[in-house]
C-alpha positions as CSV (number, residue, x, y, z in Angstrom):
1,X,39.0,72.3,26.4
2,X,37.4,68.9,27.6
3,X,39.1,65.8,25.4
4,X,38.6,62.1,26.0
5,X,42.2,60.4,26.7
6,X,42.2,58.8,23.3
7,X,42.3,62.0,22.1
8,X,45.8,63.5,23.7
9,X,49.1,63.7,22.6
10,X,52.3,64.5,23.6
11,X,52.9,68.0,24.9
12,X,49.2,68.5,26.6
13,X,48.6,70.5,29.1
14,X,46.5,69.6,31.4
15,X,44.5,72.2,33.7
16,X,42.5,70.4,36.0
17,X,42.8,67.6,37.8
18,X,41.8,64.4,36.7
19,X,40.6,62.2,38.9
20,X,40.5,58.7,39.9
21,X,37.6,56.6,41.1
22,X,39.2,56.5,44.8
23,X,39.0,60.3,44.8
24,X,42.9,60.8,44.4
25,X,43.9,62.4,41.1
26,X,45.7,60.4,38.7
27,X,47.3,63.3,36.9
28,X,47.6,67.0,38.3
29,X,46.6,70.3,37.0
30,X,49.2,72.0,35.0
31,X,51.1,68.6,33.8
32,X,52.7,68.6,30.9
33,X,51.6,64.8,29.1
34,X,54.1,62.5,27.8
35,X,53.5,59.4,25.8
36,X,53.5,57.2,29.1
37,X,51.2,59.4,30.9
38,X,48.7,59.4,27.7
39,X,48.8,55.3,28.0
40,X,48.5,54.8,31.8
41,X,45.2,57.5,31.1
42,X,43.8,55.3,28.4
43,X,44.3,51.9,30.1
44,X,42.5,53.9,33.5
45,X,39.4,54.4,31.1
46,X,39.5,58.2,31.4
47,X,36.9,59.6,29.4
48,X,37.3,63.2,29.8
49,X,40.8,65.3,30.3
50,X,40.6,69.0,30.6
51,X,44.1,71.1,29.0
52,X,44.9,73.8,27.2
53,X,43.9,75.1,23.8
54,X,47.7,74.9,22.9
55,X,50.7,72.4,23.8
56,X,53.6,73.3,25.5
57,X,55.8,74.4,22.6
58,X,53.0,77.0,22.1
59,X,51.8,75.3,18.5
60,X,47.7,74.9,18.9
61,X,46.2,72.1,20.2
62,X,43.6,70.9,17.3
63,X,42.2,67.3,18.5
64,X,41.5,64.9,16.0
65,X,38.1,63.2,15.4
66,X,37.8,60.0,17.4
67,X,37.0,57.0,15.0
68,X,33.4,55.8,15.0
69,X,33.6,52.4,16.6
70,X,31.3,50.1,14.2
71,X,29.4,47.8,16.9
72,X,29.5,44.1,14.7
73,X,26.1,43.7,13.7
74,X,24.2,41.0,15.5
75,X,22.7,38.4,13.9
76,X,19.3,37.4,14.9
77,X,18.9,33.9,14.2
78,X,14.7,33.0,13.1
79,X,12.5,30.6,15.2
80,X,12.2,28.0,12.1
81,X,16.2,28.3,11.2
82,X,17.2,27.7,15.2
83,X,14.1,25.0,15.1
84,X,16.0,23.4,11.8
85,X,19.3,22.9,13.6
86,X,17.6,21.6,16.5
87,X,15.9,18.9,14.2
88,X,19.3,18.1,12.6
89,X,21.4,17.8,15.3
90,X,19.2,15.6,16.9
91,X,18.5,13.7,13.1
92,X,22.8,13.6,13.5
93,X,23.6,12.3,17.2
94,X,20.5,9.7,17.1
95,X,22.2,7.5,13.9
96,X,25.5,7.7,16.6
97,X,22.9,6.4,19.5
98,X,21.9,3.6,17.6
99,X,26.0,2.5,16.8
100,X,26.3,2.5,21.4
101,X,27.3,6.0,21.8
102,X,26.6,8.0,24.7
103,X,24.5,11.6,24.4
104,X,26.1,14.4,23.5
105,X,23.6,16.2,26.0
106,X,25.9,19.6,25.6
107,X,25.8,19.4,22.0
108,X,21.8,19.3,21.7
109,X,21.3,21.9,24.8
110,X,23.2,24.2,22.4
111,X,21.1,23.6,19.6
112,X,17.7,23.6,21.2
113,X,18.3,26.6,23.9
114,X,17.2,29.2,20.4
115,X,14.5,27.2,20.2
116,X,13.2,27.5,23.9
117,X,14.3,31.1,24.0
118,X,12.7,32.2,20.5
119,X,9.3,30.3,20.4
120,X,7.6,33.7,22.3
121,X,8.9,35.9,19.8
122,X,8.0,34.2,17.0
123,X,4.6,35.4,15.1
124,X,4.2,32.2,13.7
125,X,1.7,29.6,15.4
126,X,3.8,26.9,17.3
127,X,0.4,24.4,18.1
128,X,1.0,24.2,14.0
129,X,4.4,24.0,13.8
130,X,4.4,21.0,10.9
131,X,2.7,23.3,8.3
132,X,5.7,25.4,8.6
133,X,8.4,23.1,7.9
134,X,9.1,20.4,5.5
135,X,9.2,17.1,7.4
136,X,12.3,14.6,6.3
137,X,12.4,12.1,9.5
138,X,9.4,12.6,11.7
139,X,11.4,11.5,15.1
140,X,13.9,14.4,15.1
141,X,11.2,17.1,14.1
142,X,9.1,15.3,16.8
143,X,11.5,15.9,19.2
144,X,12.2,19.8,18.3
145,X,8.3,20.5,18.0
146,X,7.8,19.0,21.8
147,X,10.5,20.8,23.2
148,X,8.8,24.0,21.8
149,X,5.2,23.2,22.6
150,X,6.5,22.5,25.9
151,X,8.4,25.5,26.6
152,X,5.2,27.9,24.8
153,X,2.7,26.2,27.4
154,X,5.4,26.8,30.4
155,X,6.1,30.2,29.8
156,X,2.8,31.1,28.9
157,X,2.2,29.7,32.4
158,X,4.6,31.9,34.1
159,X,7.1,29.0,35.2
160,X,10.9,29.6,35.5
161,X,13.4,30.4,33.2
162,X,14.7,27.6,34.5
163,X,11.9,24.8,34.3
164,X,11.2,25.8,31.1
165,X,15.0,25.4,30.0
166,X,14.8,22.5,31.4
167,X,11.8,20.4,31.2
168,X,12.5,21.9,26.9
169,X,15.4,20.1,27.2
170,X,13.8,17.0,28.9
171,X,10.8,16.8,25.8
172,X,13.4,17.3,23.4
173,X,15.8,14.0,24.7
174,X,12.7,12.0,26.2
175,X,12.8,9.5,23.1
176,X,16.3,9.3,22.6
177,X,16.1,5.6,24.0
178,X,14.3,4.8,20.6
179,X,17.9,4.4,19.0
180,X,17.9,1.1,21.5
181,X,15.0,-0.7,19.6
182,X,15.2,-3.5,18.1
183,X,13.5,-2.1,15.6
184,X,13.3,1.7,13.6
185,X,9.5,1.7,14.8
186,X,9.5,5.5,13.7
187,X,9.9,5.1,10.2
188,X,8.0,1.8,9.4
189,X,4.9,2.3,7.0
190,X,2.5,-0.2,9.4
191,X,1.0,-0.4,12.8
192,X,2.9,-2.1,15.2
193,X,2.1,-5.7,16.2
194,X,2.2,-6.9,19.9
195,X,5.6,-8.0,20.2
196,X,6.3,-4.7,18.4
197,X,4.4,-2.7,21.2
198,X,6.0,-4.4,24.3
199,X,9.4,-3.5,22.5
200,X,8.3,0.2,22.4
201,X,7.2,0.7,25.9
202,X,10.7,0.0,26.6
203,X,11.7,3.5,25.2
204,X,11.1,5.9,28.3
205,X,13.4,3.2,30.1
206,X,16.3,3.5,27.6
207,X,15.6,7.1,27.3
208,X,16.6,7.7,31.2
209,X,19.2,5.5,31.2
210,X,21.0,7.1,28.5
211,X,20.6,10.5,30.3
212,X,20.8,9.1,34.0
213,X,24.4,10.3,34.8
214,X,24.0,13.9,33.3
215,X,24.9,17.0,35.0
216,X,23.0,19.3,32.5
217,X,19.9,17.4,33.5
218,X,17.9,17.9,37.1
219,X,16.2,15.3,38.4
220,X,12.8,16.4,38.0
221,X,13.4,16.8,34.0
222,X,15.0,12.9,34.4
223,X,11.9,11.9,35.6
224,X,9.4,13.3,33.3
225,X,11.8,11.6,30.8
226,X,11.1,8.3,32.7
227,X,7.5,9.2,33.0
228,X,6.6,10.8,29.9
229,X,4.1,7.6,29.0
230,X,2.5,7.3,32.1
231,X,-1.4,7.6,32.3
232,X,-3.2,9.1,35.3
233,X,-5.5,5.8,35.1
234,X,-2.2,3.4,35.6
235,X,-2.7,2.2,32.0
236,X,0.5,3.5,31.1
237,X,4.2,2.5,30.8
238,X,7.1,1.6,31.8
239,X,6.1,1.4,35.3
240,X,2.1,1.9,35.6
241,X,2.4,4.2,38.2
242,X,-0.7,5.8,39.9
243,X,-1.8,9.6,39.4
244,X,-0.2,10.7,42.7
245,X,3.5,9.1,41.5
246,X,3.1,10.7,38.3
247,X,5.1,14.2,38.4
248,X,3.2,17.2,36.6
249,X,6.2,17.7,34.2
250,X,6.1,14.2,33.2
251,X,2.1,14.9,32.4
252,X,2.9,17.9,30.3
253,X,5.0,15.8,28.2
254,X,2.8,13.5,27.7
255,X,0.3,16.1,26.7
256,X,3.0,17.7,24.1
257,X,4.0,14.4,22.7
258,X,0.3,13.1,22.3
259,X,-0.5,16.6,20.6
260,X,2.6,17.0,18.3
261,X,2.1,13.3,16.9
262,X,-1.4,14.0,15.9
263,X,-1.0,17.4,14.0
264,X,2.5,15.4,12.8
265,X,2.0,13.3,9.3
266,X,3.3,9.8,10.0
267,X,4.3,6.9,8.4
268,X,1.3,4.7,9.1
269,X,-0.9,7.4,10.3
270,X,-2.4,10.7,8.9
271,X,-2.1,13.6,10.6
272,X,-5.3,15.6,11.9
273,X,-6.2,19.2,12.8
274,X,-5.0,21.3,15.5
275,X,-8.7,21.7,17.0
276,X,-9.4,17.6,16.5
277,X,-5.8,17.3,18.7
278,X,-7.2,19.6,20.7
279,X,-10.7,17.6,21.2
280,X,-8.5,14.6,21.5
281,X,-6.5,16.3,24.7
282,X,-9.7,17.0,26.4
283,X,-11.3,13.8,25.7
284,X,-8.5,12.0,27.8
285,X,-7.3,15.2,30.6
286,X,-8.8,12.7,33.5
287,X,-8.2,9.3,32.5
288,X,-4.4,9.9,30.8
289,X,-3.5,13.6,31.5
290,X,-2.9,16.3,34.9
291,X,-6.2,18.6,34.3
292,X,-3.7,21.3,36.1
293,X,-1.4,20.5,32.8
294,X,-4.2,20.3,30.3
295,X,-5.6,23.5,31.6
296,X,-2.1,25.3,31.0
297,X,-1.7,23.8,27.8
298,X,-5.3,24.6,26.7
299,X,-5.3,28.6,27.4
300,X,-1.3,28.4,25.8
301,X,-3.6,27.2,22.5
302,X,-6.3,29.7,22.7
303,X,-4.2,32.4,22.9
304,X,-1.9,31.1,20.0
305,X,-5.0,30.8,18.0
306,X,-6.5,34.2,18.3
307,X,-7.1,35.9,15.1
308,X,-6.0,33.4,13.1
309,X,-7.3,32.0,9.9
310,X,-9.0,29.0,10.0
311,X,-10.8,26.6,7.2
312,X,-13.9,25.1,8.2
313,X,-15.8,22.0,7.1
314,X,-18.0,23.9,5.6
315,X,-15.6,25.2,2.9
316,X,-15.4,28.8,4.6
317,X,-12.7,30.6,5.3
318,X,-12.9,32.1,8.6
319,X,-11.2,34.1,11.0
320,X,-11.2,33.4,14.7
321,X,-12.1,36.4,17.1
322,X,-13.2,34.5,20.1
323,X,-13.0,31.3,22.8
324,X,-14.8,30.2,25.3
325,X,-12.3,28.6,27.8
326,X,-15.4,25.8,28.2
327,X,-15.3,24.6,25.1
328,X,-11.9,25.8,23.2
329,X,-12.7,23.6,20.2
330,X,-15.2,25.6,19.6
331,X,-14.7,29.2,19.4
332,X,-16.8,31.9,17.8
333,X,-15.6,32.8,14.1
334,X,-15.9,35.7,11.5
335,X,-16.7,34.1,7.9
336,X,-14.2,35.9,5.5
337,X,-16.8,35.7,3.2
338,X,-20.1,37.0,4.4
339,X,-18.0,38.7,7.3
340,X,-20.8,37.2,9.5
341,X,-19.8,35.8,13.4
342,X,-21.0,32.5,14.3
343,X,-21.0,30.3,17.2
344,X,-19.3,27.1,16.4
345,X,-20.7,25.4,19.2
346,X,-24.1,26.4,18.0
347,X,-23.3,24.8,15.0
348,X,-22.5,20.9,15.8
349,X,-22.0,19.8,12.2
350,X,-19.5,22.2,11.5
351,X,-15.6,21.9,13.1
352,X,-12.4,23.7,12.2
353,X,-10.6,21.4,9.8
354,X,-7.7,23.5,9.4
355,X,-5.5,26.0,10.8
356,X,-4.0,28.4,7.7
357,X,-0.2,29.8,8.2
């Protein structure tokens, strides 16, 4: 009979050969099995011994039933509960930035790697990621939501494993030098005055410095960290560098950050709708933005947006079924209602106003 070698005991007889990987065998036909022979079998990984149907006092051989090994059961953490730990370990480490300590860029990689990984598999709708979650401190969830917008428009795109790992990672620390202010700018109910502005272009500065010296970091995410404010036009900070300086990653930041603090409620600003963000995106892809980016970021949106139900300004609920890449803001809609398709950019009166869960 064929047993595996957990299966043995003492007094087994074995009746054919069994065999090692280099083609020698490891015990021989007609051996009687001690104890030691039954543990130098089970450490080899044997999985099948051939013997007898008795043992060598003549008594039958009757193998017992190997146990059942119970596999531990694997825990499958959700999108929003990996995205909440990534929000408050950020919330955590930035109240330590603001008291001189370094960044605990380990720490946070752990925390927003889930998110990067899940955001594909999640059936929820990451270009309206604030309608899912309660929002406590806008500048940690801002971080999180870039980091995931980020990652959704890279691998939609078909870049690396590795880029989007990353240049996640990069949209997720790119405003850590906020904690270096002289001011919480984040959290204050007003817009900012002049000398309050020239403080805040600072940020990106502070934001590489902080992360300059870090292994877990390539260079190209560093500088779209550095570069994350930059504008294709030269209007933008710290350095007013020119399109051609500007690296694409740094552009797709910019994109994320621009979009995520639109849809985002804020302290001295409202939030708007996913489609105004979008209009917004467009209005600006050659003055502020890489079209190549904008493009990327755009179809990652319309796919995201398929099927979904949407509210238009009309009062209608509607479901979308269509987009023209031209004109994304603008797809073509099914009316819940009436169950009749229409052509929003037919109709320029009416827009999308919001984007239900």
């Amino acid at each position: 009979m064929i047993v595996s070698a957990n299966q043995l005991v003492a007094g087994c007889i074995v009746t054919a050969d069994v065999m090692g990987k280099s083609g020698m065998p490891l015990v021989k036909s007609k051996t009687v099995l001690t104890e030691t022979e039954i543990f130098y079998l089970q450490k080899m990984l044997v999985k099948e011994v051939t013997v007898a149907a008795h043992l060598e006092d003549g008594s039958s051989f009757v193998p017992e039933k190997e146990p059942v090994s119970v596999q531990p059961a694997i825990i499958q953490v959700h999108f929003l509960d990996a995205y909440a730990a990534a929000v408050e370990s950020y919330q955590k480490q930035f109240n330590t930035w603001q008291h001189g300590s370094a960044v605990d860029i380990a720490a946070l990689r752990k925390h927003i790697l889930p998110v990067l990984e899940k955001v594909s598999q999640w059936e929820g709708n990451v270009f309206n990621l604030p309608a899912y979650i309660n929002q406590t401190d806008y500048l940690p969830c801002h971080a999180a939501g870039m980091a995931a917008l980020v990652a959704a428009v890279l691998q939609k795109a078909g870049f690396t494993e590795a880029d989007v790992k990353q240049i996640g990672l990069a949209a997720y620390l790119s405003d850590c030098g906020m904690a270096k202010l002289n001011q919480p700018y984040h959290i204050q109910k007003r817009q900012l005055l002049d000398i309050d502005w020239q403080d805040v272009q600072k940020h990106p500065t502070h934001s590489y410095r902080m992360v300059e010296q870090a292994s877990l970091l390539s260079s190209k995410a560093k500088l779209a960290i550095l570069q994350h404010h930059e504008r294709t036009d030269g209007a933008g900070y710290p350095l007013r560098l020119s399109k051609e300086k500007i690296h694409s990653f740094a552009s797709l930041l910019s994109i994320c950050d621009t979009y995520h603090a639109l849809i985002s409620e804020r302290a001295y600003q409202a939030s708007v709708s996913p489609y105004d963000a979008l209009d917004i995106i467009l209005d600006e892809q050659f003055s502020r933005f890489d079209p190549a980016m904008v493009q990327h970021f755009v179809q990652a949106f319309i796919d995201a947006q398929q099927n979904t139900t949407v509210r238009l300004s009309s009062g209608e609920l509607a479901e979308v079924v269509y987009t023209d890449h031209t004109n994304p803001s603008r797809p073509m809609v099914r009316e819940q209602e009436t169950n009749q398709v229409r052509a929003l950019a037919d109709l320029p009166h009416i827009r999308i106003e919001q984007v239900i869960l």
